[in-house]
ROZA-447765 format. One line per field, with one value per residue: residue number from 1; x negated, y, z negated of N, C-alpha, C in turn. Coordinates in pm, 1 decimal, always signed. Atoms other than C-alpha are relative to their C-alpha. Layout:
ROZA-447765
seq	NUM  ...
n.px	X  ...
n.py	Y  ...
n.pz	Z  ...
ca.px	X  ...
ca.py	Y  ...
ca.pz	Z  ...
c.px	X  ...
c.py	Y  ...
c.pz	Z  ...
***
This chain:
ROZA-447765
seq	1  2  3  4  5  6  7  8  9  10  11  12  13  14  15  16  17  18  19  20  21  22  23  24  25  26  27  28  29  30  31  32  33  34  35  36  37  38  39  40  41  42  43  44  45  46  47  48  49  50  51  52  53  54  55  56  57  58  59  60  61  62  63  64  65  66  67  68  69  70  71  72  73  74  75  76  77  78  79  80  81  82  83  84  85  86  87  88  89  90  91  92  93  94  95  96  97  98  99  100  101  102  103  104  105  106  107  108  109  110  111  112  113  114  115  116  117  118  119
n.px	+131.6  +107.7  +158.0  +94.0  +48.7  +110.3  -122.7  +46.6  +75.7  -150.5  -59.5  +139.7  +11.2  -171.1  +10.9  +56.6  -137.5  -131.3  +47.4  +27.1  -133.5  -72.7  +60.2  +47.8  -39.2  +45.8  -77.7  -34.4  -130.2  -36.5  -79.1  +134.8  +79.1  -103.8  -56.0  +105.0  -33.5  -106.3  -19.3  +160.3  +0.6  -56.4  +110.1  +130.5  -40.3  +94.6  +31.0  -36.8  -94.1  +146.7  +117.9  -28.6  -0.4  +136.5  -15.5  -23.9  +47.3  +103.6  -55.8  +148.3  -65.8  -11.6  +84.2  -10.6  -125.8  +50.5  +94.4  -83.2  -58.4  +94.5  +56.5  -87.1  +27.4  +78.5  -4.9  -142.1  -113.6  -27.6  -148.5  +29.2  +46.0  -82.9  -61.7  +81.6  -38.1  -150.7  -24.1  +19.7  -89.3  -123.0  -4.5  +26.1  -130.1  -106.9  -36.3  -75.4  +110.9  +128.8  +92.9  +81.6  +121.5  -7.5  -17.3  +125.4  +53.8  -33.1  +71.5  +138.2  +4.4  -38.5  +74.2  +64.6  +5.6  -47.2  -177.3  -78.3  -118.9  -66.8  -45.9
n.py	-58.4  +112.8  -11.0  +96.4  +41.2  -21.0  +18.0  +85.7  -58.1  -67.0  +62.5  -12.1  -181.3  -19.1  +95.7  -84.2  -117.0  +65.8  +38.2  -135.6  -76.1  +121.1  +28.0  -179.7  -35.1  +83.0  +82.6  +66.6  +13.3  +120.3  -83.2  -83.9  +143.7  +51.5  -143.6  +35.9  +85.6  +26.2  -116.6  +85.5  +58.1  -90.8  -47.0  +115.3  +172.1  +73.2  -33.3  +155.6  -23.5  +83.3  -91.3  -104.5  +31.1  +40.1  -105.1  -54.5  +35.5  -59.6  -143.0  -88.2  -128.3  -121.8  -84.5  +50.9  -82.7  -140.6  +43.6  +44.5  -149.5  -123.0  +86.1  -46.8  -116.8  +1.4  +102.6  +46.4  -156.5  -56.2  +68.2  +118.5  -44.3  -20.6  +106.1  -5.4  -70.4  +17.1  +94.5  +8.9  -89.2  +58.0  +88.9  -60.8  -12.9  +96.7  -1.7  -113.5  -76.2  -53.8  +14.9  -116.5  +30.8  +3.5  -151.6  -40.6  +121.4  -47.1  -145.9  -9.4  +67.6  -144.7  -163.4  -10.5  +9.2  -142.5  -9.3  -119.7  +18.1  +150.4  +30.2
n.pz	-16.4  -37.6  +72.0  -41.9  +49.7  +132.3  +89.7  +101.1  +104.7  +25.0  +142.6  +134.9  +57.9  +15.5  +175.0  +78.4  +26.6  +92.9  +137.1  +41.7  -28.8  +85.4  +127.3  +70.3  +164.7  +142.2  +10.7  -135.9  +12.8  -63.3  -55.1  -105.6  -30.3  -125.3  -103.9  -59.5  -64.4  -87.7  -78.2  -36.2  -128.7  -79.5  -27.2  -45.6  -8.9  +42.9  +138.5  +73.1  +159.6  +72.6  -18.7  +115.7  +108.4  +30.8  +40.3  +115.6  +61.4  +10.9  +0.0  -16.4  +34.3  -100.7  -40.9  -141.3  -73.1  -16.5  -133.2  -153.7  -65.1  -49.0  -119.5  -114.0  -30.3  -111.3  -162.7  -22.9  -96.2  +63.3  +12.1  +67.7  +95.1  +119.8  +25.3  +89.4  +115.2  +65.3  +42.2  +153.4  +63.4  +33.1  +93.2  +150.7  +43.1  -7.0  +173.8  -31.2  +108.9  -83.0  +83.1  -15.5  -88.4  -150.8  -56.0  -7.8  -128.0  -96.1  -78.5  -102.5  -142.4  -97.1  -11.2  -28.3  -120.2  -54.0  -18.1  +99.1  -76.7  +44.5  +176.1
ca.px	+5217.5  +4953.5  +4620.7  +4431.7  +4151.6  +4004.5  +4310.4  +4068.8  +3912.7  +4297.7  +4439.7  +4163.3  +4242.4  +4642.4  +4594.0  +4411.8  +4643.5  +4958.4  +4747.8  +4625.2  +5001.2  +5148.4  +4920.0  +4866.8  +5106.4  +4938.3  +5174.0  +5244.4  +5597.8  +5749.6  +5988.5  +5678.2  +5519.5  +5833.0  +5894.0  +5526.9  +5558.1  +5810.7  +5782.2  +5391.8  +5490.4  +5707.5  +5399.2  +5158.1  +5274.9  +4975.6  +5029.1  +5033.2  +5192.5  +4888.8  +4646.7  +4842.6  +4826.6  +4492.2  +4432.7  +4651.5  +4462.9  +4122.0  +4285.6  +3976.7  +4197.7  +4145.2  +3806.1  +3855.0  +4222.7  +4030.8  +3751.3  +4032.4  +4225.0  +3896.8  +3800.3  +4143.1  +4101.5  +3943.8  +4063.3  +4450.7  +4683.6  +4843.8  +5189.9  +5026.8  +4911.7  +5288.4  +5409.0  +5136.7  +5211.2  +5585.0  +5529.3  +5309.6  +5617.7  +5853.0  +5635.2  +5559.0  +5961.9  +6081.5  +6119.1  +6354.0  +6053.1  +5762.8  +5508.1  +5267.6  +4951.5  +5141.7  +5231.3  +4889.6  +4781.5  +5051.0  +4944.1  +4567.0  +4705.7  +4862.3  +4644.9  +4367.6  +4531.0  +4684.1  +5052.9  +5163.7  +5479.3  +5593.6  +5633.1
ca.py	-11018.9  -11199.0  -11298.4  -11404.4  -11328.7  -11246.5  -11459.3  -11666.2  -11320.0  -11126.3  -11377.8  -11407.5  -11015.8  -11096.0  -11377.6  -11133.9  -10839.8  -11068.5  -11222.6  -10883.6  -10740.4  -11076.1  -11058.7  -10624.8  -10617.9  -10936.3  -11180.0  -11439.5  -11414.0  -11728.1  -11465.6  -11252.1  -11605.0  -11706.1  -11350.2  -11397.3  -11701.0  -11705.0  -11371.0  -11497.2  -11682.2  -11427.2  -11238.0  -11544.9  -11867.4  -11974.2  -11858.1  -12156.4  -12132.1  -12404.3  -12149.3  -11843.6  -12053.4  -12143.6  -11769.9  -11712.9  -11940.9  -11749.3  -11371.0  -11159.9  -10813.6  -10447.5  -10379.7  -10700.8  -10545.2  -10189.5  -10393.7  -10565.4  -10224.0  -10049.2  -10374.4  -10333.6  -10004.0  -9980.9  -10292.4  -10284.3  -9997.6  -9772.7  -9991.1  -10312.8  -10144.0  -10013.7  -10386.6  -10488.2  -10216.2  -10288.6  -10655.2  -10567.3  -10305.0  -10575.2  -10817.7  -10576.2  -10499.9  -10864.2  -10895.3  -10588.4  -10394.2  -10164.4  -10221.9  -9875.3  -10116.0  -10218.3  -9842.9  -9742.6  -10022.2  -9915.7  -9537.9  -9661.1  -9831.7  -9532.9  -9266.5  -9477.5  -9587.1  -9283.3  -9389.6  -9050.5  -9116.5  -9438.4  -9204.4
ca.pz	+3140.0  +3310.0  +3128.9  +3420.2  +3457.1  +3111.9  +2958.4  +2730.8  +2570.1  +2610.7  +2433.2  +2183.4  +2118.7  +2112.2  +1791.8  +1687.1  +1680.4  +1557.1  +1278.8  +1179.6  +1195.8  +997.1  +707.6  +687.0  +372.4  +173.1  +289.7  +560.3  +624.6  +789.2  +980.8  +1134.7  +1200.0  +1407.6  +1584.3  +1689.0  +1848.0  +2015.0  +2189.3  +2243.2  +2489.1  +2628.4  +2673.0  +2777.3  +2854.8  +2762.3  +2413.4  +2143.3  +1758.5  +1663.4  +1776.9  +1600.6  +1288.3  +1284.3  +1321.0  +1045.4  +851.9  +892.7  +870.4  +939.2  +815.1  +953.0  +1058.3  +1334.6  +1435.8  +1476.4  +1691.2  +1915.1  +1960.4  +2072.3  +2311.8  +2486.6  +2491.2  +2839.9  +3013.4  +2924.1  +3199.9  +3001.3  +3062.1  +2923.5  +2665.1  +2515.2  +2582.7  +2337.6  +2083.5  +2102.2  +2065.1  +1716.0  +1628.7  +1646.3  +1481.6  +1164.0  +1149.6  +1214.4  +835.9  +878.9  +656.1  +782.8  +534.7  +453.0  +589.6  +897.4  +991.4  +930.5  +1164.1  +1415.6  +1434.5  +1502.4  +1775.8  +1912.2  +1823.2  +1960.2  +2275.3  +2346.7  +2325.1  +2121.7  +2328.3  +2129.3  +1780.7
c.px	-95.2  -115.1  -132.2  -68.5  -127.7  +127.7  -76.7  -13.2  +179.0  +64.4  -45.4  +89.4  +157.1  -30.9  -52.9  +90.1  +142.5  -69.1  +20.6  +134.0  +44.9  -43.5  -50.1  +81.4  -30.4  +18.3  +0.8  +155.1  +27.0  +92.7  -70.8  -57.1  +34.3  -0.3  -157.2  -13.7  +43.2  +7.4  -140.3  +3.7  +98.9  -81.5  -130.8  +80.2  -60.6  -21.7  +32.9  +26.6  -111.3  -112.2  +8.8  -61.9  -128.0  -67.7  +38.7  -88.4  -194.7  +5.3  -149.4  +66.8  -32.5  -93.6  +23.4  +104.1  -73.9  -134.0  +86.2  +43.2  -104.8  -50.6  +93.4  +36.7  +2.2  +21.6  +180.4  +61.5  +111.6  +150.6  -31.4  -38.7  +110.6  +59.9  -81.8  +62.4  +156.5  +24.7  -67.8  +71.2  +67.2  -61.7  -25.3  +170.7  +74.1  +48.9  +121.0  -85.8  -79.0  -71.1  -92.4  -136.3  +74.4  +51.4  -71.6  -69.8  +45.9  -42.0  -151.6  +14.5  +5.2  -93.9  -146.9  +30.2  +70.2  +151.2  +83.6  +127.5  +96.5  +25.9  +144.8
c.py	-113.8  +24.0  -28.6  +148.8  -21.0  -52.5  -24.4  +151.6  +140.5  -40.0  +0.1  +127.2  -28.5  -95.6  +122.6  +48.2  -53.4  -39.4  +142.2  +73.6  -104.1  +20.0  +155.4  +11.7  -114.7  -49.7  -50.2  -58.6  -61.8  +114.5  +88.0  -66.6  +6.3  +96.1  -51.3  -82.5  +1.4  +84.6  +3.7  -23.4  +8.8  +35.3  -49.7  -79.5  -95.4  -24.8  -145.8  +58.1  -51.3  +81.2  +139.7  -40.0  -24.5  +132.4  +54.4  -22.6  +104.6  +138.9  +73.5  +153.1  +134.0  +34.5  -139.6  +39.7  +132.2  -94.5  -29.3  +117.1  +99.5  -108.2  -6.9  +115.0  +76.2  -116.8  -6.4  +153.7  +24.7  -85.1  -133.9  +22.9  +14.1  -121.3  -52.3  +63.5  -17.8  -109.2  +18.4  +89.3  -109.8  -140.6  +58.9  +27.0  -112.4  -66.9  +103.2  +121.3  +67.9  +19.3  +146.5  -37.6  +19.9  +79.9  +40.2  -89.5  +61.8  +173.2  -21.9  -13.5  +78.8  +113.7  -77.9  -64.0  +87.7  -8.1  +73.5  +1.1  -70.5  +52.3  -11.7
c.pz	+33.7  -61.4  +74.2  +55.2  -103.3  -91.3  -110.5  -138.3  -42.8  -91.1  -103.8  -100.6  -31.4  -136.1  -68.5  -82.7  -102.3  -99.7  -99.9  -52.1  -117.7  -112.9  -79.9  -134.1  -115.5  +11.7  +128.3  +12.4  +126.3  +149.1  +98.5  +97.0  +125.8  +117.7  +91.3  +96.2  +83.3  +136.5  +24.7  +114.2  +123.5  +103.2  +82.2  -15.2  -42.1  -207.5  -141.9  -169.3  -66.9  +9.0  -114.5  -127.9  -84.3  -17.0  -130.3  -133.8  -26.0  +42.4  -44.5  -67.0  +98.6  +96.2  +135.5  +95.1  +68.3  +118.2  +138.2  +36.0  +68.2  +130.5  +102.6  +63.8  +120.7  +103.6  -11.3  +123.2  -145.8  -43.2  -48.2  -126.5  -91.9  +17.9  -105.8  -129.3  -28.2  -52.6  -172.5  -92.5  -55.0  -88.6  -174.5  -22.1  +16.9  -140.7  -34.0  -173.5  +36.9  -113.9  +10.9  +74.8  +130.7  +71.5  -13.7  +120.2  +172.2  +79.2  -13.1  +126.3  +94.4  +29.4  +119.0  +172.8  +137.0  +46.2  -122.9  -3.3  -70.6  -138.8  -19.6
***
């Protein structure tokens, strides 16, 4: 997926999202961390682990997740949109767990980006 060119405020919204996703059940699991990462810069090339982390470190919780999901809202295509939501599926189950926050998280995503499709 290309970020250009609103990568700076795309990406922005992607730390976001993975923070948000990593830390919805209380915890910062080294295993979520990694999945993140790695598959980050699947997603973006641009994507950095030092940046995630620093993120992690200042975990804003739901109501900034619920801002980013309503700011991509309107600029992601409907097919950038379920690469997105599959990458914060697979980072809330890379623990092999679905936490009750981070399935509440995932059906905002859906309900509010209109991927009913993905239950």
């Amino acid at each position: 997926m290309s970020a250009d060119p609103e990568a700076p405020s795309l990406l922005h919204s992607v730390y976001r999202l993975a923070t948000s996703m990593i830390t919805a059940d209380g915890e910062i699991k080294e295993e979520e961390v990694d999945f993140a990462a790695a598959h980050g810069t699947t997603l973006f090339p641009e994507f950095d682990k030092a940046e995630l982390n620093k993120h992690l470190k200042q975990a804003d919780g739901q109501q900034h997740f619920e801002a980013a999901i309503r700011e991509l809202s309107t600029t992601l295509s409907v097919q950038h949109k379920d690469v997105i939501y599959d990458y914060l599926q697979k980072i809330a189950t890379s623990d092999d767990q679905l936490d009750d926050d981070e399935e509440k998280r995932l059906r905002y995503v859906r309900k509010q980006w209109g991927l009913e499709h993905l239950v």
